[in-house]
MMTF fields as JSON, N, C-alpha, C and O atoms, coordinates in Angstrom:
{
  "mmtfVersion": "1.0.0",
  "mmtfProducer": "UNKNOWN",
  "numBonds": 439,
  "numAtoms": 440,
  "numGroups": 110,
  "numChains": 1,
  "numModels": 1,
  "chainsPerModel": [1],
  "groupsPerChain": [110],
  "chainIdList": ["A"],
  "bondAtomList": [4, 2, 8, 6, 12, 10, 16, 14, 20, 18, 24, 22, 28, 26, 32, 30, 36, 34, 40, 38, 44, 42, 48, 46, 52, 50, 56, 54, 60, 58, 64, 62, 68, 66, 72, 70, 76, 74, 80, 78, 84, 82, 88, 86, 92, 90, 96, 94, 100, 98, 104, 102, 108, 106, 112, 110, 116, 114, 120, 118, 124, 122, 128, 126, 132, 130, 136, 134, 140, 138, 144, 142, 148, 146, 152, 150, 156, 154, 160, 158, 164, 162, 168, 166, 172, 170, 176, 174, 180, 178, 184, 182, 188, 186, 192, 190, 196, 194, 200, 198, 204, 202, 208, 206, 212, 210, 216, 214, 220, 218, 224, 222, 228, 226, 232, 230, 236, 234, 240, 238, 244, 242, 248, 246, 252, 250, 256, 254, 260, 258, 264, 262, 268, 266, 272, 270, 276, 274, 280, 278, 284, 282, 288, 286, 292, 290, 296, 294, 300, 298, 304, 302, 308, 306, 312, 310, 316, 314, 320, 318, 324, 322, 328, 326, 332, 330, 336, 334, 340, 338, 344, 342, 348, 346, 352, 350, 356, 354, 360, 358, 364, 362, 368, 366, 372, 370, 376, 374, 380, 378, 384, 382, 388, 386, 392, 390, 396, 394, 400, 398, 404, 402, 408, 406, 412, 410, 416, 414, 420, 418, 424, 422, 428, 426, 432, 430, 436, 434],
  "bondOrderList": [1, 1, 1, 1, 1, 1, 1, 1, 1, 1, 1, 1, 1, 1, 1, 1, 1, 1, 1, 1, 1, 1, 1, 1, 1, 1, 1, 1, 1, 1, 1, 1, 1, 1, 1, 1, 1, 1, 1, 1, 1, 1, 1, 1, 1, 1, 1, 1, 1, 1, 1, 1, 1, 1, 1, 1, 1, 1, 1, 1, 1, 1, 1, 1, 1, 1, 1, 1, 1, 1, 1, 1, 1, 1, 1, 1, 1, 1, 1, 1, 1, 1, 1, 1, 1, 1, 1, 1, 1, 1, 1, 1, 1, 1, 1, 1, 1, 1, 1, 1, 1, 1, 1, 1, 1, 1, 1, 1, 1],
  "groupList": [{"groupName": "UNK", "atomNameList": ["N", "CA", "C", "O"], "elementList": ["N", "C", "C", "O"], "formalChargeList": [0, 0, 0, 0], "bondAtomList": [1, 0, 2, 1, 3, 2], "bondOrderList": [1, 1, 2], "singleLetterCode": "X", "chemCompType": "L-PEPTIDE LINKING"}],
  "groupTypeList": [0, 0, 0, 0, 0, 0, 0, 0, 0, 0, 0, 0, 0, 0, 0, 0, 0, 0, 0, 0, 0, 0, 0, 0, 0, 0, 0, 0, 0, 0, 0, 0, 0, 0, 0, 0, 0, 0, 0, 0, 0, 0, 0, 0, 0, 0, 0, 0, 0, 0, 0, 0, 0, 0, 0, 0, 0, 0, 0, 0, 0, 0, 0, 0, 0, 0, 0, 0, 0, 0, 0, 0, 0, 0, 0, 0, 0, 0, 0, 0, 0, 0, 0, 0, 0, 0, 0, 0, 0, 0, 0, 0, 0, 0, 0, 0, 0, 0, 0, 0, 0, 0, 0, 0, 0, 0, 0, 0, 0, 0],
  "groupIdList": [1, 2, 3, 4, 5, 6, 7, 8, 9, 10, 11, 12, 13, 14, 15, 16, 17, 18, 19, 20, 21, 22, 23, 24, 25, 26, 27, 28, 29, 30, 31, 32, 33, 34, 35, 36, 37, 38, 39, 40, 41, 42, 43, 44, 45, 46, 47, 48, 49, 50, 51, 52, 53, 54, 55, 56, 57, 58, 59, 60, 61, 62, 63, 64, 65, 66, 67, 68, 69, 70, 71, 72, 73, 74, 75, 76, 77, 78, 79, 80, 81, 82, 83, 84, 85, 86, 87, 88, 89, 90, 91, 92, 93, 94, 95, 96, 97, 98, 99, 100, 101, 102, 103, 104, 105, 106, 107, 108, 109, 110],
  "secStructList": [7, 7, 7, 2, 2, 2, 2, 2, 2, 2, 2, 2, 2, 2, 2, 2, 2, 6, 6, 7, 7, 7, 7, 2, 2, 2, 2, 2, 2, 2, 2, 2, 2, 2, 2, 2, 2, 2, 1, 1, 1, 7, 1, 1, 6, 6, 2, 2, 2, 2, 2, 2, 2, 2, 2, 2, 2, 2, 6, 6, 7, 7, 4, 4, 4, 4, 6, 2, 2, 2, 2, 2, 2, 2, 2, 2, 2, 2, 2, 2, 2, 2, 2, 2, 2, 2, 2, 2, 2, 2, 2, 2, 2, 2, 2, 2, 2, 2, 6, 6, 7, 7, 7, 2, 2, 2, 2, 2, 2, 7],
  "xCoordList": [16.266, 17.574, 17.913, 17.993, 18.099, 17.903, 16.955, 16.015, 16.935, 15.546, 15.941, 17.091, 15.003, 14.787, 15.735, 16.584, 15.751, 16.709, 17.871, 18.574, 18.447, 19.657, 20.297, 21.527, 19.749, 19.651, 19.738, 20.818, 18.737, 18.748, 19.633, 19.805, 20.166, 20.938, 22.518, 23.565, 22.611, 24.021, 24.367, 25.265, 22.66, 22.643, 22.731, 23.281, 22.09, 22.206, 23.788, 24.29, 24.35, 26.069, 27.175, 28.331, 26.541, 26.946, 26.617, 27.591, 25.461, 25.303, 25.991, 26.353, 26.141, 26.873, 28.136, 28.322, 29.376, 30.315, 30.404, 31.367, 29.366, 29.355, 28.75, 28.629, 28.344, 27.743, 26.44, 26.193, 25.717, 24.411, 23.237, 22.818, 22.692, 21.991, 20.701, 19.782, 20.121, 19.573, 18.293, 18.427, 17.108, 15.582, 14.562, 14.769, 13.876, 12.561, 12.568, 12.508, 12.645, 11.667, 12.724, 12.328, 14.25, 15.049, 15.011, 15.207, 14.728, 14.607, 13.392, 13.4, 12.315, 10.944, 11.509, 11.818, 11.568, 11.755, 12.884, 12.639, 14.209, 14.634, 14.138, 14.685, 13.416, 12.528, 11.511, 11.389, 10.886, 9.76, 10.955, 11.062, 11.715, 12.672, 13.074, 13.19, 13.403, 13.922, 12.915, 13.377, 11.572, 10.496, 10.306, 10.351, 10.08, 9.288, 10.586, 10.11, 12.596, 12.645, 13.182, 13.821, 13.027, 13.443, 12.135, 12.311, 11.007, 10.048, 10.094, 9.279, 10.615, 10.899, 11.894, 11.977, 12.948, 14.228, 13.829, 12.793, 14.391, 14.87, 15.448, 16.356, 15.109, 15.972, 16.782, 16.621, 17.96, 19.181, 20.688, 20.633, 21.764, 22.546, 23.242, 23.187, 23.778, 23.566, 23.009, 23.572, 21.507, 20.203, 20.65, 20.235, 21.654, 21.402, 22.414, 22.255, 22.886, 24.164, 22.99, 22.863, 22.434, 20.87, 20.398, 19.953, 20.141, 19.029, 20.286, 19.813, 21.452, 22.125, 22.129, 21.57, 22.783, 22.591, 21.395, 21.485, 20.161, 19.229, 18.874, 18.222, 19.102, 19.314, 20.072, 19.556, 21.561, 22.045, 22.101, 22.657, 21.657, 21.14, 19.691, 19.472, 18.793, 17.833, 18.006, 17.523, 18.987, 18.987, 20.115, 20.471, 20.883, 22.097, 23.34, 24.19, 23.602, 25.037, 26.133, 25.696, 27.143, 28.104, 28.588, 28.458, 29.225, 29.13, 30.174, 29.677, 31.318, 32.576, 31.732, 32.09, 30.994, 30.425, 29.794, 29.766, 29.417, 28.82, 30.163, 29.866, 31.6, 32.621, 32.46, 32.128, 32.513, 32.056, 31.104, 31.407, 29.422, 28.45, 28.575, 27.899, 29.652, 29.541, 30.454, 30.457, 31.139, 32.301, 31.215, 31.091, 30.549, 29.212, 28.291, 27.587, 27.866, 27.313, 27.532, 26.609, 28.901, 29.608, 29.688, 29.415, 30.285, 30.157, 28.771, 28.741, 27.609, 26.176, 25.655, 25.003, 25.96, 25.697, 26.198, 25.441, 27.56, 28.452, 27.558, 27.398, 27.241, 26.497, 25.162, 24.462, 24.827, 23.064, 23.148, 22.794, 23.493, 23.466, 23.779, 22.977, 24.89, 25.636, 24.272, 24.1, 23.448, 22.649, 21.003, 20.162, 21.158, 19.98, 19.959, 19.156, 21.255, 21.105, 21.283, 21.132, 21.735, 21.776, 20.147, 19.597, 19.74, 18.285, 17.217, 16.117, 17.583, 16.733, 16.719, 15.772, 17.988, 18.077, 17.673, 16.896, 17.828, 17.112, 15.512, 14.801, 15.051, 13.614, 12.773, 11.553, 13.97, 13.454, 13.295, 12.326, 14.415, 15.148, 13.692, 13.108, 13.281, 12.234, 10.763, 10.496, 10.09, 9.302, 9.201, 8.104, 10.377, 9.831, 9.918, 9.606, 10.327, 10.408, 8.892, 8.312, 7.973, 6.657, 5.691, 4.771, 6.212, 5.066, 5.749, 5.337, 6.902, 6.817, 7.588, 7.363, 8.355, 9.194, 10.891, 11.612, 11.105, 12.401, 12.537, 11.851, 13.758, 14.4, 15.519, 16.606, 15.15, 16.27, 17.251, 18.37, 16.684, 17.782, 18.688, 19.614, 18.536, 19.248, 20.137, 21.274, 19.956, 20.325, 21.698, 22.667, 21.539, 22.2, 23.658, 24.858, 22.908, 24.115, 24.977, 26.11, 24.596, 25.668, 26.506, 27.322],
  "yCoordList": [20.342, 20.328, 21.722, 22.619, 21.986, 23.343, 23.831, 23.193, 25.39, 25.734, 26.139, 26.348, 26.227, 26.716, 27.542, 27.3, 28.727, 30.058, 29.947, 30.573, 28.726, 28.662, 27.756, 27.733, 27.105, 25.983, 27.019, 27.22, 27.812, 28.702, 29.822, 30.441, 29.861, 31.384, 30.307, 30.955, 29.173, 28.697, 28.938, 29.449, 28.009, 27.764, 29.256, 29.505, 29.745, 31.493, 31.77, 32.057, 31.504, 32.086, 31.242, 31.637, 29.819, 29.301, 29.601, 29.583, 29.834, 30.383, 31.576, 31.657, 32.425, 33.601, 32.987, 32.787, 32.446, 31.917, 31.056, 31.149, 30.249, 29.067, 30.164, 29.684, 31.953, 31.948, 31.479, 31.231, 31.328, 30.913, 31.562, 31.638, 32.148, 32.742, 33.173, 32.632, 33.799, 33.825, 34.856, 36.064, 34.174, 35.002, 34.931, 34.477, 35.236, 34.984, 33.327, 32.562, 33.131, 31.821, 30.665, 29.621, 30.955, 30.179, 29.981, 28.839, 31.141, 30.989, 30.508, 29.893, 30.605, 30.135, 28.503, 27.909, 27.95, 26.398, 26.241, 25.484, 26.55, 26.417, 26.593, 25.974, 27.158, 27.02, 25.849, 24.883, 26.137, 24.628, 23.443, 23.129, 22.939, 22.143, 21.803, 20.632, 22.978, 22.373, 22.29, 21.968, 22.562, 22.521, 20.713, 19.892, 20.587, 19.674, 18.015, 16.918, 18.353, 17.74, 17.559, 16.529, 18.612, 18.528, 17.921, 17.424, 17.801, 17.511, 15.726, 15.046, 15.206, 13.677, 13.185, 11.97, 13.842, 13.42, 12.684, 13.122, 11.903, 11.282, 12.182, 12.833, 12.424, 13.22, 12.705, 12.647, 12.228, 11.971, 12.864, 13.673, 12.686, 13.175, 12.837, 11.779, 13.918, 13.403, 13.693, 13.663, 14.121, 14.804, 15.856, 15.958, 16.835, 17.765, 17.249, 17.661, 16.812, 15.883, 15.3, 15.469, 14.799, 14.295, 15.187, 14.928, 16.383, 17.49, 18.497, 19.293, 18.452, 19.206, 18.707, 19.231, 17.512, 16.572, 16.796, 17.063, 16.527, 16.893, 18.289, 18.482, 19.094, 20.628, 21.186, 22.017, 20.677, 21.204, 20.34, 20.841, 19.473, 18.736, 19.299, 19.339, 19.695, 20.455, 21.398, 21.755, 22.315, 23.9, 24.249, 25.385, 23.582, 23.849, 23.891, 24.604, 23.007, 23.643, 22.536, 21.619, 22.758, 21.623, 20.925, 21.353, 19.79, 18.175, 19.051, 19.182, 19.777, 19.781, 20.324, 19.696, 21.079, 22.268, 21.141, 21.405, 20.01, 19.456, 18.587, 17.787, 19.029, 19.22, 19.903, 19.459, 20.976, 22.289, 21.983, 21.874, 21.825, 21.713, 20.676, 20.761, 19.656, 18.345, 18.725, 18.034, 19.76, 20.503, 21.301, 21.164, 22.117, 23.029, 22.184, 22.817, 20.949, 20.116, 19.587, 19.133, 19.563, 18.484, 19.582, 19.329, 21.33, 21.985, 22.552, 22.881, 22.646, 22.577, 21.534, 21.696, 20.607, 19.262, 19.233, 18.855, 19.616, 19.316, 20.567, 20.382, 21.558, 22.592, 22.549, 23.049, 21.876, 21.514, 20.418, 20.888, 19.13, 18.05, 18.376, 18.201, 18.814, 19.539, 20.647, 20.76, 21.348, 22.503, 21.594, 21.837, 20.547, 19.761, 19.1, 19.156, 18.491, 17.604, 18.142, 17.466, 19.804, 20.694, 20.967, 20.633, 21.521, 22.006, 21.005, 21.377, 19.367, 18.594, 18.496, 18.907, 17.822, 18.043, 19.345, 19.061, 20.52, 21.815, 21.362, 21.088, 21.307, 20.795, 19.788, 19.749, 18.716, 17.651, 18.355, 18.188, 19.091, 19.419, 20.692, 20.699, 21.456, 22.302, 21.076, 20.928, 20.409, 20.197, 18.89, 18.451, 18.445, 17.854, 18.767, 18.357, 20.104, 20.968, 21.155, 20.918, 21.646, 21.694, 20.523, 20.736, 19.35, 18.025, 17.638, 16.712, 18.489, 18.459, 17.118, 16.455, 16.498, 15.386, 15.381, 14.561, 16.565, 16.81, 17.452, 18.419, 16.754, 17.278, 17.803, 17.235, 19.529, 20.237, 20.293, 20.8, 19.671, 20.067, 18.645, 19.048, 17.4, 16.65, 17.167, 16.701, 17.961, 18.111, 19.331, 19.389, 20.054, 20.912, 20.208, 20.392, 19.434, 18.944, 18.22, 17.946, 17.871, 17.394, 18.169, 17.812],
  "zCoordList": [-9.331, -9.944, -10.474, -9.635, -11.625, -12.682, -12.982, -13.457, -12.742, -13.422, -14.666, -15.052, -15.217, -17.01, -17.233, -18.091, -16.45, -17.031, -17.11, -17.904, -15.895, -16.346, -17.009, -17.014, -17.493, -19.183, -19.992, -20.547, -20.209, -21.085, -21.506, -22.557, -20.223, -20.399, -20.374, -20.364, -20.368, -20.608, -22.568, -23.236, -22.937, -24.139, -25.36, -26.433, -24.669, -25.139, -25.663, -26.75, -24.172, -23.801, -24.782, -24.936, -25.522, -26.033, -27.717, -28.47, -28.21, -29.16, -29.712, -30.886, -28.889, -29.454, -29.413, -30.613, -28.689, -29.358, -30.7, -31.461, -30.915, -31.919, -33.312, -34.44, -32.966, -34.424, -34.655, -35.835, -33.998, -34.184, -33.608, -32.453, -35.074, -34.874, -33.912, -34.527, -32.819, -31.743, -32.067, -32.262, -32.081, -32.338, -31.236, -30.11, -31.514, -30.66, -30.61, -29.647, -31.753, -31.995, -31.564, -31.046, -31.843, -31.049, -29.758, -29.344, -28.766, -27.448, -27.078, -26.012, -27.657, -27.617, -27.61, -26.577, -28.917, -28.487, -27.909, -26.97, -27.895, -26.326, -25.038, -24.124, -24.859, -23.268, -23.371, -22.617, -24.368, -24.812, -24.242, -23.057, -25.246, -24.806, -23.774, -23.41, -23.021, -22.017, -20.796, -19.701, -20.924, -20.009, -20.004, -19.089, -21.478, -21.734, -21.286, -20.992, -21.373, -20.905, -19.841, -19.628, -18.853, -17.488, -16.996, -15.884, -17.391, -16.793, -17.396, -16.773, -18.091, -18.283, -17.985, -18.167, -17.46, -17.427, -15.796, -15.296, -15.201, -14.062, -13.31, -13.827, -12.04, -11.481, -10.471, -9.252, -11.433, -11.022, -11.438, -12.364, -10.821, -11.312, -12.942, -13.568, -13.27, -14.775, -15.74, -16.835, -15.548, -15.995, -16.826, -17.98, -16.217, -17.346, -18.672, -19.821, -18.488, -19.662, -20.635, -21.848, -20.019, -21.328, -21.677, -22.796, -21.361, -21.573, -22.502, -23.313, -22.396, -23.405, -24.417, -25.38, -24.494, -25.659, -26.897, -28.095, -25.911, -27.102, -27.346, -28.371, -26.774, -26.784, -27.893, -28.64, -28.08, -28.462, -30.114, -31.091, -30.122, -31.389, -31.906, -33.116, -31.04, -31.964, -32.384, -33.458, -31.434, -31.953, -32.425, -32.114, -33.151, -34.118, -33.693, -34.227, -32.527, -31.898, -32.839, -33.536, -32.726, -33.143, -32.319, -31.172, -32.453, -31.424, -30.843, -29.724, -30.805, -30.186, -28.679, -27.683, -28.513, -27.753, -26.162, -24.96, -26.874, -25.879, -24.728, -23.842, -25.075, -23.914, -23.287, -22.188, -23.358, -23.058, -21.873, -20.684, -22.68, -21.842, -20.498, -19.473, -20.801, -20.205, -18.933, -17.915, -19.071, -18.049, -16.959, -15.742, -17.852, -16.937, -16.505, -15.718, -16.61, -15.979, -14.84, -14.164, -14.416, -13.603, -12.366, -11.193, -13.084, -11.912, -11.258, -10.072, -12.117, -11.848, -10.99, -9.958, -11.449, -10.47, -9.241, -8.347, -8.903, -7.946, -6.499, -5.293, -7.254, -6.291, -6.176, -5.296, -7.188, -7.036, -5.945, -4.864, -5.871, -5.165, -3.694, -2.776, -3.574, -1.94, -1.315, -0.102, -2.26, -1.976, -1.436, -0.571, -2.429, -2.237, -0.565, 0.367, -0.775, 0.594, 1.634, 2.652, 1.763, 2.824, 3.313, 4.362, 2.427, 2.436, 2.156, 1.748, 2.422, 2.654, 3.932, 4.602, 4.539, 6.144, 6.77, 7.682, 6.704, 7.271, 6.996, 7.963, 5.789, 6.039, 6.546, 6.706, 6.838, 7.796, 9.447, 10.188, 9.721, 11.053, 11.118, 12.201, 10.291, 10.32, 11.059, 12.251, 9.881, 10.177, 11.49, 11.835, 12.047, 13.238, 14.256, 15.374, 14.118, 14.971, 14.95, 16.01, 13.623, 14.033, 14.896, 15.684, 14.476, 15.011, 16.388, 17.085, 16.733, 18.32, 18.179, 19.192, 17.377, 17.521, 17.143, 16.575, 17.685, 18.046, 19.207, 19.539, 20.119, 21.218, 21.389, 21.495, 21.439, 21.252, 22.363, 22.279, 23.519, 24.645, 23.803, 23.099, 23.82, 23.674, 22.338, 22.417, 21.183, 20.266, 20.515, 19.758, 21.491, 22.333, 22.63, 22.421, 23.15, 24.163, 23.289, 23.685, 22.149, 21.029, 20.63, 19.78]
}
């Protein structure tokens, strides 16, 4: 789905608008955070809408912000999902090319 950095570097981009203060130790448990719940979350669409939520409730944001986040979710999602199911089919279409169980002339001629 998302990797870490760019959870992180949304939540960053959002802090400096909201005024809130940004340290070591803030970005430290923001990465903790969001390691610990991209790695429990379901990976379904949606996912990161849960993972802001408690994000932005541990590390000081104010409720209005999570519109905001819930807007950058939808367009994150919309290019993660389309990117996923492109580059699942290429990796299917890859590996029966290795086990010799695809026929490219027939695939041609389509």
């Amino acid at each position: 789905m998302y990797t870490k950095k760019e959870i992180v570097f949304v939540l960053n981009a959002h802090a400096e608008r909201y005024q809130i203060a940004v340290n070591i130790g803030w970005l430290v448990m923001a990465l903790l955070l969001t390691i610990i719940l991209t790695f429990a979350g379901p990976p379904v669409p949606g996912e990161l809408l849960n993972i802001f939520g408690v994000l932005a409730k541990q590390l000081g944001f104010p409720e209005e912000c999570l519109l905001i986040l819930a807007a950058v979710d939808v367009l994150l999602d919309v290019i993660a999902t389309g990117t996923s199911c492109i580059l699942r089919n290429a990796e299917l279409l890859f590996e029966a090319g290795i086990y010799k169980e695809l026929d490219i002339d027939k695939l041609r001629k389509l």
